[in-house]
N, C-alpha and C positions, 0 to 999 in steps of 0.2 A: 525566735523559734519556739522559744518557752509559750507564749501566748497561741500561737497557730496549733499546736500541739493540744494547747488548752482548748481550745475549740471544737479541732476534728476530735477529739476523744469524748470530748459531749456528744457529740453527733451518735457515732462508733458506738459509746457507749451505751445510750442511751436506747440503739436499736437492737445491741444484742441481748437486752435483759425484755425488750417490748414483749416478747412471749412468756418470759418466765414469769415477769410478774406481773400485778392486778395493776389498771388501766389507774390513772388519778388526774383528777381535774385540773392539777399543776404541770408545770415541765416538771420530770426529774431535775431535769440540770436548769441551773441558770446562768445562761452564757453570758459575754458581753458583745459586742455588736461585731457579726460578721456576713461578708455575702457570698452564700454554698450557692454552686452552679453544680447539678446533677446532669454526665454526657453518660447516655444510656445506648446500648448498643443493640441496634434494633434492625439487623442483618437476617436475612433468611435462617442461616442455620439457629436462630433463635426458635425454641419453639414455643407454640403459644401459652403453654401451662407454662414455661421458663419466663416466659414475659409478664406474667400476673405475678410472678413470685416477685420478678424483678419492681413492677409495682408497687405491691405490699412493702416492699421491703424499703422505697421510699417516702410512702407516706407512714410506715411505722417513725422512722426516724423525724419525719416534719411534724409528727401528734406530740414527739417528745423534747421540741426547742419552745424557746421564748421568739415568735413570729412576733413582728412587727416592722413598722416604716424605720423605729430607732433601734430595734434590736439584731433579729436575725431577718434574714432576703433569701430569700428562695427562687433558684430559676432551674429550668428542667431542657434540656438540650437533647433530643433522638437523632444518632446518624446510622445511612449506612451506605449506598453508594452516593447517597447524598448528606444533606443535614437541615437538620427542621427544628427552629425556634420553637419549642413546645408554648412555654413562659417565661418571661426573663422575670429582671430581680426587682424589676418596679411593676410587672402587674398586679401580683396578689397581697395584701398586709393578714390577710385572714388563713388559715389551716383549710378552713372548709372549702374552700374557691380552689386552693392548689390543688386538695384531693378528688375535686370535682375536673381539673383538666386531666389529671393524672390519668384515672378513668376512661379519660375518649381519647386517651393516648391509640392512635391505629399503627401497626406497625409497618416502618417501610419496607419491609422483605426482600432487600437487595443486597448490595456488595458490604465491605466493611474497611469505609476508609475513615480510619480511627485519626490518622495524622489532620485530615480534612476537618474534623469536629475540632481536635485540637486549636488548630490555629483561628476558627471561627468562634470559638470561646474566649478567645484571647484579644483579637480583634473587635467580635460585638458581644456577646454575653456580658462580657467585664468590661462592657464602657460606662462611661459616664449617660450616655443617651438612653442605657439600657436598664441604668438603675443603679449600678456601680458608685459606690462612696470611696473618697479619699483616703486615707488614713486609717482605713477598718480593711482587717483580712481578709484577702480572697481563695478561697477554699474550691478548688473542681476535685468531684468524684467520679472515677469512669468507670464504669463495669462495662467487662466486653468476656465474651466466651471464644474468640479466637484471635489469628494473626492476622495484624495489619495488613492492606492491600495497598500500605503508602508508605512514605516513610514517616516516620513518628520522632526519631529521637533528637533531629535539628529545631523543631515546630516546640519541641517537649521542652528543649532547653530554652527556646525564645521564651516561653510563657514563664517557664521557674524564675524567668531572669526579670521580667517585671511585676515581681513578687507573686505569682498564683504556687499556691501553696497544693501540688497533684497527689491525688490518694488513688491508687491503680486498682482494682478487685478484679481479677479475672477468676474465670469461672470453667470449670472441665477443659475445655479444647484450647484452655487461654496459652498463648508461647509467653511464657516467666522471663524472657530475655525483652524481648519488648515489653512489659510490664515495668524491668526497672529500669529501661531506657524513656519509660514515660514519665516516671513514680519523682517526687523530691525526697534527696535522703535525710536522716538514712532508711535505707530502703526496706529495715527491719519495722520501723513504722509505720511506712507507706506505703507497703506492695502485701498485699493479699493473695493467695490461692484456694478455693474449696474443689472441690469433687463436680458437686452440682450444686444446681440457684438453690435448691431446698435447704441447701446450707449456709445460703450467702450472710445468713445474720449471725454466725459463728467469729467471723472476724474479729467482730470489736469486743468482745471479752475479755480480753489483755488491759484494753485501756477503762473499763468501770471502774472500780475500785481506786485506780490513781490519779482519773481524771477528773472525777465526778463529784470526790468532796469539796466541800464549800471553803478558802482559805481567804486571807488579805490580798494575796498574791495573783489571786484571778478576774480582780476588779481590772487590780492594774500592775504592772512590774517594778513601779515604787524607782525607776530612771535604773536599774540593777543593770550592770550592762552584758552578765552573764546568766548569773541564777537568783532570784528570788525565795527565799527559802522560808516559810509560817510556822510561826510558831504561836501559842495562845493569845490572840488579840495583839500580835505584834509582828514581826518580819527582818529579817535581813538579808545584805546582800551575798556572795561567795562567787567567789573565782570558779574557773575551770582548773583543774589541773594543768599544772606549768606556768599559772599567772599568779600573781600576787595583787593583793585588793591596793588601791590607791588610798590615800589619806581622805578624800573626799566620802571612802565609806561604799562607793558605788561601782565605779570604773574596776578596770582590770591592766594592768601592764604586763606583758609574756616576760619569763625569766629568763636571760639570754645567760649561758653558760660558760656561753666562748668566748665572750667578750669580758664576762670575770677571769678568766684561765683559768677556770675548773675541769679542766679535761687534762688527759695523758697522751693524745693524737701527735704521731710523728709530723704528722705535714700539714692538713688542711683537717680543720672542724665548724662540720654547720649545724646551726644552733638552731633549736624549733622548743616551745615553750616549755621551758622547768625540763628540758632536755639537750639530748646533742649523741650528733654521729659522727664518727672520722669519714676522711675518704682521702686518697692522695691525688698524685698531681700527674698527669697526662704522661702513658707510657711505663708506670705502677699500680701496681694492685694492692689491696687489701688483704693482711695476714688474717690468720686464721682469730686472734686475738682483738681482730676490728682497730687494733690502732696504730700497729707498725707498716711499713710498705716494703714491698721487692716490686724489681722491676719486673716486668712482664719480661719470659723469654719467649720470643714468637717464632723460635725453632721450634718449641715443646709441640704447638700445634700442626704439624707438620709440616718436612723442608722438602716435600717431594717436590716442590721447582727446582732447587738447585739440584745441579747433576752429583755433585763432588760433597762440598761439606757446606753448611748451615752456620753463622757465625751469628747470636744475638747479639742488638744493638738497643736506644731508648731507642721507645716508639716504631721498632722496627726491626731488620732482621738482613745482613750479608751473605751472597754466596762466596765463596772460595775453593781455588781447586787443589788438585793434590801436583805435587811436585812435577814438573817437567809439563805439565799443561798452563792455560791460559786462559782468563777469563771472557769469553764473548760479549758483544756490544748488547747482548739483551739483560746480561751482571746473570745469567742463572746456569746456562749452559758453557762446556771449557773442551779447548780445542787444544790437542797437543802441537809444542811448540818446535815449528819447521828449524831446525838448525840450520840447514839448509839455505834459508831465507837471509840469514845473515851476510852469505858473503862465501860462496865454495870454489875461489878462484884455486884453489889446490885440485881440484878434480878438475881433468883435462875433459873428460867427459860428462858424465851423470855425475850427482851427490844423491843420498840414499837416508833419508831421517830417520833415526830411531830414537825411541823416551831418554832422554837427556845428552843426544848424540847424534853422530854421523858417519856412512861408510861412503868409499868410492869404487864406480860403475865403471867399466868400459863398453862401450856399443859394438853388436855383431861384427867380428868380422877384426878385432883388436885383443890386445892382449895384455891386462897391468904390469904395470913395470914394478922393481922392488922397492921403488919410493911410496907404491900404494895410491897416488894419483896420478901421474902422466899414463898414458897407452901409447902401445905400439901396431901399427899396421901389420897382419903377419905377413911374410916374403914366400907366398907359395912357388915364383921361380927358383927358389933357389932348392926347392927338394928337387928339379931337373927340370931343363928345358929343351931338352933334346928333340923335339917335335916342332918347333919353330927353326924354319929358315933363315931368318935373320936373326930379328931379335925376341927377347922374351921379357914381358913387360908384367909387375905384378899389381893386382888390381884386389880392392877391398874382396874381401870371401873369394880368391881365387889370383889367375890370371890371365894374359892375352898375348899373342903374337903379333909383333909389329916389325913394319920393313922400312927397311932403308929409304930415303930419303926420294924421288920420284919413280917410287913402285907401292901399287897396291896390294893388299890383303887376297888371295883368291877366296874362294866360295867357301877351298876345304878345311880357312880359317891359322893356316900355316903356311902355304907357299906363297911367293911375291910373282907377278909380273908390271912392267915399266907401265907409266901411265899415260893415257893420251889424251891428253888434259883438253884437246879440241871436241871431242867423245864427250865430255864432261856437260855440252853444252856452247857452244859459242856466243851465248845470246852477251856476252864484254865483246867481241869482232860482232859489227855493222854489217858486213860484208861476207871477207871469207877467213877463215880461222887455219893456222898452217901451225901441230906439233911437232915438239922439239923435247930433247932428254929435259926431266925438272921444268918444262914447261911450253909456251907458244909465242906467238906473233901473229898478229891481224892484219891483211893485205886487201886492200879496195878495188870493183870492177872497174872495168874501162870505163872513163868521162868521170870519175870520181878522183879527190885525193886525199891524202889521210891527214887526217886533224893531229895535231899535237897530243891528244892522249890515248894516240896509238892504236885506236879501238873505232871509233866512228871515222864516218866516209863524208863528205860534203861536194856535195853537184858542183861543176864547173859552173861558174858566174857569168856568162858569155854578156850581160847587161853591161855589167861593170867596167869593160872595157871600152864603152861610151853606146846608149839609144837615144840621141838626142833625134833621131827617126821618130821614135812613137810618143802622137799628141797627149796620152794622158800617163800612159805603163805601160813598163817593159817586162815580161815575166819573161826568166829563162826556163829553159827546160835542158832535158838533155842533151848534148852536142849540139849548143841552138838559142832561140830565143822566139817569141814571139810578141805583135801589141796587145795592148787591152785596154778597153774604157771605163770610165767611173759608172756606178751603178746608176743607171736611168740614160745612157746615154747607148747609141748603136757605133761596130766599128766600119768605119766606108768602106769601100770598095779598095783602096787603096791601100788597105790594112794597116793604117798608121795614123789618119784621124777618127775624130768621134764626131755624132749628130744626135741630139736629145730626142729619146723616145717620145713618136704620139701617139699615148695611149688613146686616145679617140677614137683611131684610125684603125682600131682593132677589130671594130663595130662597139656601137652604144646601146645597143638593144635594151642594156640596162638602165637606163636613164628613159624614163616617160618624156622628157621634155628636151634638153640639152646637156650637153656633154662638154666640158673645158676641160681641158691636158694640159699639168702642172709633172714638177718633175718628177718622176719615181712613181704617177700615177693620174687619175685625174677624179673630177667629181661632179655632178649632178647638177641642175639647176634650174627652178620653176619659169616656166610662164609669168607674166603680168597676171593678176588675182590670184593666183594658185600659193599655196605653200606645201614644201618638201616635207616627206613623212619621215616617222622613225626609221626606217629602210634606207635614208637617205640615194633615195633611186625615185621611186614613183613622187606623182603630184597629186593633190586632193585641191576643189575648189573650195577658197575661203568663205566659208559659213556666218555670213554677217547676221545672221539671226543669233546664234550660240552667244555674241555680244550683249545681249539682252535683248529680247521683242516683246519686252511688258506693253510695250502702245499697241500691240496687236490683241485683240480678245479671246478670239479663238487660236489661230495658225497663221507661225511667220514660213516663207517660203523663201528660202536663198537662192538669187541670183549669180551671174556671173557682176563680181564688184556691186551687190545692192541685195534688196530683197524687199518683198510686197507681202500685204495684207490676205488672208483668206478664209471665211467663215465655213464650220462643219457645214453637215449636209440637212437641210432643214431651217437653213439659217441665211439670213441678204443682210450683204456688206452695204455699211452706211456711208452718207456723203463722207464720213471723215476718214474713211478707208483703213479706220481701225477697228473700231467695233463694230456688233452683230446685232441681228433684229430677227425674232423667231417668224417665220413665215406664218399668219394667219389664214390661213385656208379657209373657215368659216367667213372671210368678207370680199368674197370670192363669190359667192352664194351658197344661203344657207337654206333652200327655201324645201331641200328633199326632206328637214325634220320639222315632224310635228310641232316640236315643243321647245327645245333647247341645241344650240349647236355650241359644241365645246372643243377648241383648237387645242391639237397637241403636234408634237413634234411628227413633221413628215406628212401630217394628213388633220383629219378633225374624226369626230365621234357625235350621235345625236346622243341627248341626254333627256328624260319624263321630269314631269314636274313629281312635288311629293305627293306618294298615295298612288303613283302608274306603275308601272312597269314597260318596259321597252319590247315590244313585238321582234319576232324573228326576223322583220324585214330590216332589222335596225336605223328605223326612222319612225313610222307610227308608235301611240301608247295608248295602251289600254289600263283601266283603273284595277287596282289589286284587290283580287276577292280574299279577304285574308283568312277566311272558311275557307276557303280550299287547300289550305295548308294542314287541314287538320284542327276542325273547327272550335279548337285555343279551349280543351277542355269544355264545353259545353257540353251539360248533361243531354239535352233534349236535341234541340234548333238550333241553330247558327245564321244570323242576318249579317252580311256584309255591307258596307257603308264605307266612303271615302277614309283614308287611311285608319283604320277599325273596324271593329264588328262590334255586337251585343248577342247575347244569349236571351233566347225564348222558351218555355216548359209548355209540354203538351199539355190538353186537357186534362184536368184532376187533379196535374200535380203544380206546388208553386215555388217560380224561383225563388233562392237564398240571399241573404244576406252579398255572398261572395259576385253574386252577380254572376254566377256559371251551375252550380247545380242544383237540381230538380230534386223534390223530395214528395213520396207521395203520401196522403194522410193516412196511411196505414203502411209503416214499413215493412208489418210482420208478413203481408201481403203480396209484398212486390219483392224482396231479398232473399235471398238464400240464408236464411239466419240460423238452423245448423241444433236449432234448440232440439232438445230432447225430448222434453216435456212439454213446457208451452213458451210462447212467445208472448212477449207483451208490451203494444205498441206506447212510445209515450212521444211530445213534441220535438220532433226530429230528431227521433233516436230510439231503441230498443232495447230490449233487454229480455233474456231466459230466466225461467223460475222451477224450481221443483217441487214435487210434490209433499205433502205434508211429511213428515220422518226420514224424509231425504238430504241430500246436500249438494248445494251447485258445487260444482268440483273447478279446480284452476282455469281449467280449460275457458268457464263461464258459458258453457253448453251443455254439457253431460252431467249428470245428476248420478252422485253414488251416497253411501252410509258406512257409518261405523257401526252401529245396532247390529245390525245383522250379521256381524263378524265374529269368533269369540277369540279369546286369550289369555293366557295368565300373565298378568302385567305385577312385576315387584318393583317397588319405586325405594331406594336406598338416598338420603335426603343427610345433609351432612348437621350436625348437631355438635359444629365444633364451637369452643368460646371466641372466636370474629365472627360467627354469624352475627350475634347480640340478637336478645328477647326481640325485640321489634321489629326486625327482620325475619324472624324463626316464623312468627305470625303470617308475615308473607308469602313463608314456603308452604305454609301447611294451605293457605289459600291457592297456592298453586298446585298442589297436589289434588284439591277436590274441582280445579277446574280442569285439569284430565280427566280426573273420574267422571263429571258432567256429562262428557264426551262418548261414554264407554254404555254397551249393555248388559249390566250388572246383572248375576242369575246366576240360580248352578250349574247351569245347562248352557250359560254365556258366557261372558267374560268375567273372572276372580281376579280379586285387585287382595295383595298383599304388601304392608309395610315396614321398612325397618328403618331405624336411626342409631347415626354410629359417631362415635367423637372419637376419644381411646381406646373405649369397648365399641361391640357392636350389640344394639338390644331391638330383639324382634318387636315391633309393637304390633303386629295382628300377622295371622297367615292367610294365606290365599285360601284356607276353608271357614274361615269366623265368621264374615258378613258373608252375607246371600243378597242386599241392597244396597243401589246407592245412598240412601239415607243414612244407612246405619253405620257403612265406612265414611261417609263427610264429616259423623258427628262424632266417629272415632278419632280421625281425624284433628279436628278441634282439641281434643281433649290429652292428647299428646304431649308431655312436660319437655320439658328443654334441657339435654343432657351437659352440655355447658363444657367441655374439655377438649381433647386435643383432634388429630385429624388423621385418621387410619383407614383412610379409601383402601386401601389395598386386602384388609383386613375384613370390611364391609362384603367386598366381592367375594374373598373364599368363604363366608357366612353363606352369602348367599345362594352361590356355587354348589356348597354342601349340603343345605339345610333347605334355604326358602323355596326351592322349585324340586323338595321332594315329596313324593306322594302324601309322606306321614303328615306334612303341614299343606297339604290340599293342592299338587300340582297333578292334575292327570296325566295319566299314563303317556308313554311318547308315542304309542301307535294310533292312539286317539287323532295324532296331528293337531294337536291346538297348537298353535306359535306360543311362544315362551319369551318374554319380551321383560328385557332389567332397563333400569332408566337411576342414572347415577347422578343427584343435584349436590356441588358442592360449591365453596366460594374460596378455596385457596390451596395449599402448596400440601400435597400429601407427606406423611413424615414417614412412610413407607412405602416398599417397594410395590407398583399394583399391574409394573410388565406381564406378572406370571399368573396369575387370577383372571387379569384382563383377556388374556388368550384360552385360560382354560376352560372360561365364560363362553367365548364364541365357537370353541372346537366343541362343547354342550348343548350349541345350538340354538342360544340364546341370543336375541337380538339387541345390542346393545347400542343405546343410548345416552349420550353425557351432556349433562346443562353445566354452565359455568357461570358464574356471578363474581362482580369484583376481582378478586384475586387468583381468579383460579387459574391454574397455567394451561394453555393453551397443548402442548406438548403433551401434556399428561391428558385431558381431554380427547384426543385425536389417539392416542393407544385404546383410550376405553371404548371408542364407539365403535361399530360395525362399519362393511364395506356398503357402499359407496361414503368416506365417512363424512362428505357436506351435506350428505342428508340423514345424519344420527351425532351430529355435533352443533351446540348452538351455544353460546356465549352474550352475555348482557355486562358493560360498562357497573349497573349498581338494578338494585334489588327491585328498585320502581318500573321498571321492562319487563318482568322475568312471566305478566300477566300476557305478552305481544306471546313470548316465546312457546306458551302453553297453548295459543293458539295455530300457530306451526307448528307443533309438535303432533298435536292432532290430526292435522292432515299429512302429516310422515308414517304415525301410527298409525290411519287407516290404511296407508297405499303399501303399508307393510306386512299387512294380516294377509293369511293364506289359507287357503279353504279349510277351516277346520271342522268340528262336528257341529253339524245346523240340524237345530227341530227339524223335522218332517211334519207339516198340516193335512191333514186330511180333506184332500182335494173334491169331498162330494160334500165335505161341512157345506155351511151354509152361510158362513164367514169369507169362508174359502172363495165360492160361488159368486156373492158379493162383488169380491176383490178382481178374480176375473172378469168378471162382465163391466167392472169401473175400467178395467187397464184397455178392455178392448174399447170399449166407446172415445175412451180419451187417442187410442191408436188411430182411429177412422177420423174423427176431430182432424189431427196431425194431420192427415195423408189430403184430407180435403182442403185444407189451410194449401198444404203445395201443392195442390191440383190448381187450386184457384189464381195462386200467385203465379205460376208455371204459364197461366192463362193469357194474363194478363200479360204477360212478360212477352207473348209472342204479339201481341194486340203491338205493344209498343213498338217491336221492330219492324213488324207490319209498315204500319202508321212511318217509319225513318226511312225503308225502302221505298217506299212510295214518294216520300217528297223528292227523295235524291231522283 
């Protein structure tokens, strides 16, 4: 720890005094061998002047080590939603080489995944492939100005764990909690906070002074296995507090306390070096004195579970209830105890619980007796029963009136009449029912006698007395008997034998075929070939084809017992009276076709050879004109010939290449070509031209200018430090190839310029140059402001100041167009919603060029409506010459009539100019008179041949 300490404080220190004091050709410090990896955080919210500081700030610190292969390694890591190997720790051995990539460091202006550098520093910065030495410390510096968008503190503790020694610097927006989840401790050494980057070299001040001097101790730790301590040209070792030096002089052994009994602790003491703590033993706590113990009471913490009382236990805590209740099966809640439940054979009725007791109930209608548990029924007969005729009966809550022994109750609930117990119901008498006092007797009709239980009746038996008469049964009936036959059988005539029914003979109608009568019914039965259906009544012939008729090709046909071959229609059965042979029709005679006769099913068809066609009569062929279809593209002529054509060109003009069209040696002549100015014929093919000061316009017909237009154009050109000098050179060359474009004059178009990084600084107004010369070569001469990026700031300059009269914008009733054009290459560090609109609602047309970095979003606010045609973007700086030519044709199609010279139309210039436009007009008109001529020549010439 002492050595890695010794290190980063060189580093630290050596950069916080780089400003204070004078530059020297030596390191301040002279370290011993280690390899610093710099992870730099180069996320959007980085701003550009924060990122040069951020540079400064590591090449300060790399001017003031011992660089070298054996000394110090330097490697430089940028993340931010990604991560980019700036240099690792074996490419540079020289200061000058690292300062020189430091420099073209570009920043990635994206997310900030700090965890991601992390673990890519750990993995390849610090390998061995990358530079990484064994046995020499590894030192990462991170500076970051916010929070992680990963996680850091799993990735943080991997890398501490394979010795990289982490120094955190975060910077304004930086979260302090992730710093010392990244940081190795302690974290009062390794974790930094400033305000801002301008401050970032404030850090390492703490450690100059104690790092920096030169002792024995910094070569090397002399095997010290704690501290190394110098003293003049000598050294020794020393413990940490709580260890004692070992006899070897170097080593350290911890003082264990506990293990001597140097302590006062009641129960348990743990030892940690040159000290010691008590603690007790599970279920006790710690007195206020740190060394005796009480048990924990875990009622103190409240016993609101239990219902009743809280009794502390070790490690725990009982419910109990208060007297006369009982503890429930959950130990918290208590139920008072049923006495009841015990056992209340003393209560004749009810038992009644009370808290440590019990009463006894009698149910409505009862009365406790003086023992306090039997009851007594009350005897409401005996207050009078004077209202019953017989007797008087007493009933639970009351009484009733009952009578003597066969008599009932009347209606009025008191008086008796006898009962006729036959009234009752006779359904016990079969027969007939006959009352008597107390009860009845059952008596049977005539031909019946009574059975032994007095009640039912049973029919005279008149069989039983001998029917050896009747052949199968003798049923009796009453006063009598008759025969009967077994089911399926009829009784003769003689009413004493049987003869088996024949169900046949009933009619068979149901039976398709025949009819047999069996007993109790009959059934069905086929013909020879036939078999009976599910219906078992009809017959169906058997279907000897359903057996299989594969030997058949087309159609088996089932016979009665067989079945025969038969081919579809179209088709002749062969000798072998299985298969089929399609009838040939064509050999029959074929002689009504021309050319081809082709058999098909049922009939034939003529068919042409190739290159005919088949006449309506459907036998003759005629050859195919294949011009008559639409002479296959042919400019001119169309020749027909056995299955093709060829193309022929009228006189003048000569077939093509393609073999189909005609071109003639003057196309300006024969085409519609639409030119404005003039046409101009060249080897098969054309082309429009305009006149000198003019411009062919998209169309590539119509000719228009920018000259002739005026406007006040301010061009706002970004002069932040990511442009870089050699790029800045490119914008100003693209500023003066707009201007090229334009008609410079007081009376034309005023071109005015500004450039803005942090500030904004006017460099010419729309009234200084009066030529394009004089603004290209101002232009040029334009220095490079070098700082940060405040589009937003640029526009209310311009808003306010560049398109006011005082700095040369004409008045608004003039109608000149008023036209901004905004070139920048990256991320504005201010708001430019509000300028941007205030810009266009001023009437200003606005314009935005993007390069590199510039965000797309923010471009597309600043331009005007329709904004694909006042937004334009280039990948890198080498294009931005394409875009200034686009831009020029958006500029002109955007200018609107504003104030134009007036010529004096009797000049003699003037005069000139007319009498050129009209001869070139008459030129024109004869050119399409001519070709117009022509053009009717040819269709002449096509109607005719047709």
């Amino acid at each position: 720890m002492t050595r890695s300490l010794v290190y980063i404080g060189l580093l630290i220190a050596t950069m916080a005094t780089a400003d204070a004091r004078p530059k020297s050709a030596e390191p301040k410090c002279k370290s011993g061998p280690v390899d610093l990896v710099f992870i730099i955080d180069g996320s959007r919210s980085v701003r550009p002047h924060e990122f040069e500081t951020m540079r400064k700030f590591m090449i300060d610190i790399i001017n003031e080590l011992d660089i070298g292969l054996e000394t110090t390694r330097v490697g430089v890591v940028q993340y931010s939603s990604q991560v980019q190997n700036v240099f690792s720790l074996k490419s540079f051995s020289k200061p000058a080489r690292m300062v020189q990539a430091i420099n073209e460091i570009i920043p990635l202006a994206q997310g900030t995944m700090t965890g991601l550098a992390i673990r890519y520093a750990m993995n390849v910065a610090f390998s061995p492939e990358e530079g990484a030495r064994r046995n020499v410390p590894h030192v990462a510096v991170i500076v970051t100005d916010g929070r992680p968008q990963d996680r850091v503190a799993e990735v943080a503790a991997a890398a501490r764990e394979t010795g990289i020694e982490i120094y955190a610097i975060g910077v304004a927006r930086a979260d302090m909690t992730s710093l010392r989840a990244m940081a190795s401790p302690p974290f009062e050494d390794h974790v930094f906070h400033v305000e801002s980057f301008d401050l970032i070299h404030q850090f390492g001040l703490q450690f100059q002074d104690k790092l920096c001097g030169m002792d024995l101790c910094i070569e090397s730790d002399h095997g010290c296995d704690h501290i190394c301590e110098s003293s003049p040209g000598s050294y020794q070792c020393l413990c940490l507090p709580g260890y004692t030096l070992n006899e070897d002089g170097k080593t350290c052994t911890p003082i264990d306390l506990c293990a001597e009994q140097k302590h006062d602790c009641q129960q348990i003491c743990i030892a940690s070096p040159g000290s010691f703590m008590c603690d007790c033993h599970t279920g006790y706590t710690l007195n206020d004195d740190k060394k005796t113990c009480k048990m924990i009471d875990y009622c103190s913490f409240g016993n609101d579970s239990c219902e009743h009382q809280c009794v502390s236990v070790l490690n725990g805590f009982n419910c109990k209830c208060s007297e006369g209740y009982t503890l429930n099966d959950d130990l918290k809640t208590c139920t008072m105890i049923d006495y009841c439940s015990f056992g209340n054979d003393s209560c004749e009725h009810e038992c009644v619980s009370i808290p440590q007791s019990f009463y006894c109930l009698c149910r409505d209608g009862y009365t406790l007796n003086e023992d306090e548990t039997s009851c007594t029924m009350i005897d409401y007969c005996s207050f009078g029963n004077d209202s019953c005729e017989h007797q008087c009966v007493s009933v639970l809550n009351g009484f009733n009136c009952q009578c003597n022994e066969g008599y009932s109750l009347n209606d009025d609930l008191k008086t008796c009449t006898m009962i006729d117990y036959c009234s009752f119901g006779n359904d016990s008498c079969e027969h007939q029912c006959v009352s008597v006092l107390s009860g009845f007797y059952c008596q049977c009709n005539e031909g019946y006698s009574l059975n032994d239980d007095k009640k039912t009746c049973t029919m005279i038996d008149y069989c039983s007395f001998g029917n050896d008469s009747c052949e199968h049964q003798c049923v009796s009936v009453l006063n009598g008997f008759h025969c009967q036959c077994n089911e399926g059988y009829s009784l003769n005539d003689d009413k004493k034998t049987c003869t088996m029914i024949d169900y046949c003979s009933f009619g068979n109608d149901s039976c398709e075929h025949q009819c047999v009568s069996v007993l109790k019914g009959f059934h069905c039965q086929c013909n020879d070939g036939y078999s009976l259906n599910d219906d078992k009544k009809t017959c169906t012939m058997i279907d000897f084809c359903s057996f299989g008729n594969d030997s058949c090709e087309h159609q088996c046909v089932s016979i009665l017992k067989g079945f025969y071959c038969q081919c579809n229609e179209g088709y002749s059965l062969n000798d072998d009276k299985k298969t089929c042979t399609m009838i040939d029709y064509c050999s029959f005679g074929n002689d009504s076709c021309k050319h081809q006769c082709v058999s098909v099913l049922k009939g034939f068809y003529c068919q042409c050879n190739d290159g005919y066609t088949l006449n309506d009569d459907k036998k003759t062929c005629t050859m195919i004109d294949y011009c008559s279809f639409g002479n296959h593209s042919c400019d001119h002529k169309c020749v027909g010939v056995l299955n093709g054509f060829y193309c022929i060109c009228n006189e003048g003009y000569t077939l093509q290449k393609n073999g189909k069209t005609c071109q003639s040696d003057n196309l300006c002549n024969t085409v519609e070509h639409g030119c404005e100015y003039q046409c101009v014929s060249t080897p098969g093919s054309y082309h429009c031209i305009c006149p000198e000061g003019h411009v062919l316009q998209d169309d590539g017909k119509t000719c228009g200018t920018c000259r002739s237009s005026n406007i006040d154009l301010v061009l706002l050109i970004d002069g932040s430090k990511s442009v870089r000098p050699n790029n800045f050179e490119l914008v100003k060359q693209f500023v003066n190839q707009v201007v090229d474009q334009l008609d410079v004059s007081p009376k034309g178009t005023r071109v005015g310029l500004v450039q803005y990084s942090s500030r904004v600084r006017t460099e010419f107004p729309l009234s200084m140059y009066q030529t394009k010369e004089e603004i290209k070569k101002a232009v040029m001469n334009v220095e490079y402001m070098e700082k940060g990026t405040m589009t937003g700031l640029a526009l209310k300059h311009m808003v306010e100041n560049s398109f006011s009269e005082t700095e040369g914008a004409r008045p608004a009733n003039k109608n000149i167009p008023r036209v901004g054009l905004v070139f920048t290459d990256g991320r504005s560090q201010d708001d430019i919603t509000e300028w941007a609109k205030k810009a266009k609602e001023a009437g200003i047309t606005m314009y935005a060029v993007g390069v590199g970095k510039a965000i797309e979003d923010e471009l597309r606010v600043i331009a005007s409506d329709p904004v694909e045609k006042h937004f334009f973007y280039s990948a890198d700086f080498t294009a931005i010459s394409q875009i200034a030519e686009n831009l020029k044709l958006n500029v002109c199609a955007a200018e609107s009539q504003g104030e134009i010279e007036v010529k004096d139309p009797c000049a003699c210039e003037s005069l000139v100019e007319f009498q050129q436009a009209t001869i070139s007009t008459l030129d024109q008109l004869n050119q399409k008179l001519s070709a117009m001529t022509k053009r009717l020549e040819v269709l002449e010439n096509q109607l005719l041949t047709k």
